[in-house]
Every structure is written in C-alpha cells, then in structure tokens.
C-alpha positions in Angstrom: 0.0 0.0 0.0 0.7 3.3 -1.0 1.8 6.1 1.6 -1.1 8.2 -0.9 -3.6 5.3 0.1 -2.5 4.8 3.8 -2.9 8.8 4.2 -6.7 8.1 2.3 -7.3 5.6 4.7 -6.4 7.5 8.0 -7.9 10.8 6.2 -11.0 8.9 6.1 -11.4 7.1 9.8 -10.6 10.2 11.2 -13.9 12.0 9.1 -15.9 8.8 10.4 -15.1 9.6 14.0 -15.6 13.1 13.7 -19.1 12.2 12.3 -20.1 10.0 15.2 -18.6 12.3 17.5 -20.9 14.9 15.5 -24.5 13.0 15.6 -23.3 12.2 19.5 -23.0 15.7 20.7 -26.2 16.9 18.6 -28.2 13.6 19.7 -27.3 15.1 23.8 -27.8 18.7 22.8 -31.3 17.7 21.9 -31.7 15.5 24.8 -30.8 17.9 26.8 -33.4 20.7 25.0 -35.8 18.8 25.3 -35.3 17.4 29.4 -34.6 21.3 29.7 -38.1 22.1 28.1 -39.9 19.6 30.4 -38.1 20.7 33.6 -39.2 24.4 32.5 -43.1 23.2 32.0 -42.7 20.9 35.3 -41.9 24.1 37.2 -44.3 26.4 35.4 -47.2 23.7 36.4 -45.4 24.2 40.0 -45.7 27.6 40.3 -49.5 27.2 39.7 -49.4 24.8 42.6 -47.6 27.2 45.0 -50.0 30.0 43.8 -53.1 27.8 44.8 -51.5 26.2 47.8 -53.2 22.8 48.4 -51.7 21.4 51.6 -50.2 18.1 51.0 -48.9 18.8 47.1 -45.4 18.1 46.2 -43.2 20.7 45.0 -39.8 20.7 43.3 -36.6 22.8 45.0 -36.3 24.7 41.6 -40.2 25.5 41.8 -39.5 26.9 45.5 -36.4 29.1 44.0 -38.1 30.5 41.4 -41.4 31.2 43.6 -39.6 32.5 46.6 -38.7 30.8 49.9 -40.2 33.3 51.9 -43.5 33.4 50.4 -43.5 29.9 51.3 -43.1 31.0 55.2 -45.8 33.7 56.0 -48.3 34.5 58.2 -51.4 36.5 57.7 -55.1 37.4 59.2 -57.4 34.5 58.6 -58.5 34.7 55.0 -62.5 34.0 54.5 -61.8 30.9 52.8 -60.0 29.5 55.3 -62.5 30.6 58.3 -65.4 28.8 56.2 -63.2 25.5 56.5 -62.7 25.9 60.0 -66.0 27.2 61.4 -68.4 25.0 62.9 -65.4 22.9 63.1 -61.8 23.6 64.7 -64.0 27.4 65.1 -67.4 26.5 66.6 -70.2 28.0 67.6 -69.1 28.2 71.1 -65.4 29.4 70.8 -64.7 32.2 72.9 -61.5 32.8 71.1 -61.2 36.2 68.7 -60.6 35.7 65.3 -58.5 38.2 64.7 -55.7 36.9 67.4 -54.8 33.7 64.8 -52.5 33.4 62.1 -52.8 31.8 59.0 -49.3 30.5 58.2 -48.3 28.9 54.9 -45.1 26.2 55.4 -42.8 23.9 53.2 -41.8 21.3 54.8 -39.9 18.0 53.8 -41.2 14.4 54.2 -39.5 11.0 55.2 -38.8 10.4 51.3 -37.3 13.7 51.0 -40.1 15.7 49.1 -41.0 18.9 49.6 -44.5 19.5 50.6 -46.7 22.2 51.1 -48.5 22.9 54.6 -51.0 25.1 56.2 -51.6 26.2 60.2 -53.4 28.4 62.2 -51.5 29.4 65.6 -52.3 32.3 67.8 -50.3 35.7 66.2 -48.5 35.8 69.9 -46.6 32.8 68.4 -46.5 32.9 64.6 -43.4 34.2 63.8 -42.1 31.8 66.2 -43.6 28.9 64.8 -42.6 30.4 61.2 -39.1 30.5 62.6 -38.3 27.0 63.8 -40.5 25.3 60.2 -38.2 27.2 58.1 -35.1 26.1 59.5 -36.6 22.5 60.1 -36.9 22.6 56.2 -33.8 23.9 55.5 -32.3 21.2 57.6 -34.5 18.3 55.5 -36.5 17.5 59.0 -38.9 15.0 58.0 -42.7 16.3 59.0 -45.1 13.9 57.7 -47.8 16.5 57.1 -49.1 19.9 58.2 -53.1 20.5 57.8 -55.4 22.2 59.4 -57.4 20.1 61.9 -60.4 20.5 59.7 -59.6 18.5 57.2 -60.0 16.0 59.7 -63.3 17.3 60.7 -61.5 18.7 64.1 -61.0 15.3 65.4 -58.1 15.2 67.2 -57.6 11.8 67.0 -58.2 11.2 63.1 -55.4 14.0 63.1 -53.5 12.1 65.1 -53.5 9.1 63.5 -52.7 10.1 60.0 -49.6 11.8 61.7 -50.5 15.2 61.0 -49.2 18.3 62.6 -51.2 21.1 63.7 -52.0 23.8 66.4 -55.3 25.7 66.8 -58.5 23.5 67.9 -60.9 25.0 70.1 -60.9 22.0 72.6 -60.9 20.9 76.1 -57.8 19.3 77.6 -58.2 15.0 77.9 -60.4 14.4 80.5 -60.7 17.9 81.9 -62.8 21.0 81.9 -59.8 23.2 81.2 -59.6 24.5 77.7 -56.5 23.5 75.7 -53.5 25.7 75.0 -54.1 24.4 71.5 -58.2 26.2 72.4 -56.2 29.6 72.0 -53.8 28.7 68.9 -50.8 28.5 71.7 -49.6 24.6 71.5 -48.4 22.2 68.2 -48.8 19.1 68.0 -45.7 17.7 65.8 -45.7 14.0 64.3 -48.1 12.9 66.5 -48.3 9.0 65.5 -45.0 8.6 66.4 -44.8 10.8 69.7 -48.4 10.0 71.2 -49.9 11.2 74.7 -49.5 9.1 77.8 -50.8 8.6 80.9 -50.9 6.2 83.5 -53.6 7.1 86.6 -52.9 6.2 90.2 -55.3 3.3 89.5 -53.1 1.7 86.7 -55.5 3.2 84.0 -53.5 3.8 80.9 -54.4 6.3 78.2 -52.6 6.8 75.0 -53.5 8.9 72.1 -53.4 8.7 69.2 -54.8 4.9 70.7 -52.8 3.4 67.6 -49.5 4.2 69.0 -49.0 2.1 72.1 -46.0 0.8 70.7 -44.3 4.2 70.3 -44.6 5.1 74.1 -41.4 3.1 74.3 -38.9 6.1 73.5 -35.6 3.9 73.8 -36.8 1.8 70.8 -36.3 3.1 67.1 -38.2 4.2 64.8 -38.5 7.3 62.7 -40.0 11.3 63.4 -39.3 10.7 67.7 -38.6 13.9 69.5 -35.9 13.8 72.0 -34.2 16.2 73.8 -31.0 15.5 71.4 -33.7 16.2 68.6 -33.4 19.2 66.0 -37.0 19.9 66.4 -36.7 20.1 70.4 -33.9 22.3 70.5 -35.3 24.8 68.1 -38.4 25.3 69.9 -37.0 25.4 73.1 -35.0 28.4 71.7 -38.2 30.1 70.8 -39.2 29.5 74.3 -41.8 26.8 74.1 -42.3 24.1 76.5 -42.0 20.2 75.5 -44.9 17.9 76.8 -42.2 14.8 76.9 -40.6 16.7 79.6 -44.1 16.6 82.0 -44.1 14.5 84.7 -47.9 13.5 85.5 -48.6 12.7 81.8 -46.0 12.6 78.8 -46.9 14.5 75.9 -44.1 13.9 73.5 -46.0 15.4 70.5 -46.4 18.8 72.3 -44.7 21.9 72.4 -46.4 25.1 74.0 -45.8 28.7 74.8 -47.5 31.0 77.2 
C-alpha cells in the first residue's frame, strides 16, 4: 500500500469519528433541549401549585427558587376561605377565642422520602413568627414532618389527626379528661408527628391512656423508629430556643407530640 492510500485511509477514519462524534454531541444537545423544556413546563405547572396552595402537594426545590422561599413562610389574618373551612369545626359555635388573634401561616416542609411538601396552620399571632421561625429552618435542615393540615380536614378530630400523623395547632378543645380548655383552644400549643410521639398517661389506679390509641407501641422512647422527639432532637432544641415548653418533659402525663408557649 501506498503512503497516498494509507494517508486516504487514516484521512477517512478520522472523518468517520468526527461524524459520530458529531451526531453524538447533537443527539445530547437535543436530549438535553428537550429534558430542559420539560423541567421548564414541570416548574411552570409548580408555580401554579404554589399559587393555589393545596396542603399536602409536592413541589420541586427549583419551583421553591423561582417562587420564593419566603412566600412559602408567611403568616397573615385568617382569610374568608380559610374561616369557612374551620367554622363549625376547629372554630365552633361556642369558641370564645377572637378571630382576629390567629394566624394563617403557609409552610414547606420535607417528608420522610425527602419531598417537599406544602402545609397550612393556624396558631395564635403571639406565636406565629415563632412557629414560622423554627419550620423554616426544620426545612432547610430536611427534618422529616409527615404532614401539616389544618385540623379541619379531619373534621376537628383530634384523634383522626392524630393518627394520620399530621401536625397542627389551633383547635378549640378541652384538655383529655378535663374542663380546662387547651392551649391548642387559643392557637398557643403544636402538636408535631403525633403518630409517632403519642400522649401518655398512666392514673394512680393503673389506667393507661394513650392517644393517638394506635401508637402504644411508640410510648417506648428507647426503641427506634423514625420522626421521635428527643431532647438531642433538632426539632426540640429549636423550639425550646423560641421558648416553648415540651410535653415529653411533663411528669404527671407525657406529651411527646407537644410543644407550648405562654
């Protein structure tokens, strides 16, 4: 062969890579155009989301950038569309409590699978930008918080609430097996992953009363499992900051969902 031919020869492997190399990089550019184009229309239907803000609905980080982090975390009067979900309810008849001394906060927060997830709560304004506070930075930290809805979508019961491990606060209700009205009567108290940190109490007659009654088996606090509040816990140490008060830390009954401030 020919040094003419050989030079033909290597002349023309070198055109046949630079053609695969070619349809390669324009194959991925187009790849990439068009995974660009669906993350854009993935975050433009998320922005719609955010706008209506369903409690419960998933949301990308990108769609929380581009909407704003601290719209996520506000607090405002009770809108009228919020009140007509909550009267007759978590606001009944009887409620001696002012509207106009409750918050209605908007809050991300992330679940056990890492998703973020939009949530809802009404507290007393004494505490809202308390409670707004310790969320965002449980967020930022990727605390897992199984949901936050308002106790009305459970139909005010706090135990259907309790059992579908949902955090929330106001409730216009009497303390277990007292007269006394709740801290969580004046917007005041929040109940966090309740399933998994329940209310306990044992009377002087051996009586024992847990709630939600499906946890019993999370009233043992040296076993594992996931969203239990310790005193080593993130979420403990950030509200006892903000100055709230940890029912786990009662002695008559143990309260290990609660946290209240005065």
């Amino acid at each position: 062969m020919t040094f003419s031919n050989r030079l033909f020869d290597v002349f023309e492997q070198m055109m046949m890579n630079l053609r695969y190399f070619a349809n390669a990089f324009f194959v991925t550019l187009a790849l990439l155009l068009v995974g660009h184009k669906a993350v854009a229309q993935n975050v433009e239907s998320e922005l719609k989301t955010l706008k209506a803000w369903r409690a419960g609905a998933i949301v990308s980080t990108e769609a929380v950038k581009t909407y704003g982090e601290q719209r996520c975390f506000s607090q405002e009067a009770i809108p009228d569309a919020v009140f007509a979900r909550m009267e007759g309810r978590s606001f009944p008849k009887d409620c001696t409590v002012n509207r106009q001394s409750l918050r209605y906060l908007r809050l991300l927060h992330v679940d056990v699978d890492g998703r973020t997830r939009l949530g809802e709560m009404v507290c007393n304004k004494s505490i809202a930008a308390d409670v707004i506070d310790v969320f965002r930075e449980l967020y930022r930290q990727r605390y897992p918080i199984h949901s936050i809805k308002l106790i009305d979508d459970f139909n005010a019961d706090d135990e259907q609430s309790m059992r579908a491990n949902n955090t929330s606060s106001f409730c216009f209700r009497k303390v277990t097996g007292s007269k006394k009205l709740s801290a969580h009567a004046m917007g005041k108290a929040i109940d966090v992953n309740p399933l998994y940190n329940p209310y306990y109490h044992r009377s002087p007659s051996g009586k024992i009363t847990v709630q939600p009654t499906t946890a019993t088996k999370y009233v043992d606090r040296a076993a594992t499992f996931p969203y239990k509040i310790t005193k080593t816990d993130l979420m403990y140490r950030l509200f006892i900051a903000h100055g709230f008060k940890w029912g786990g830390a009662w002695n008559r009954v143990k309260d290990y969902q609660h946290f209240e401030k005065e």
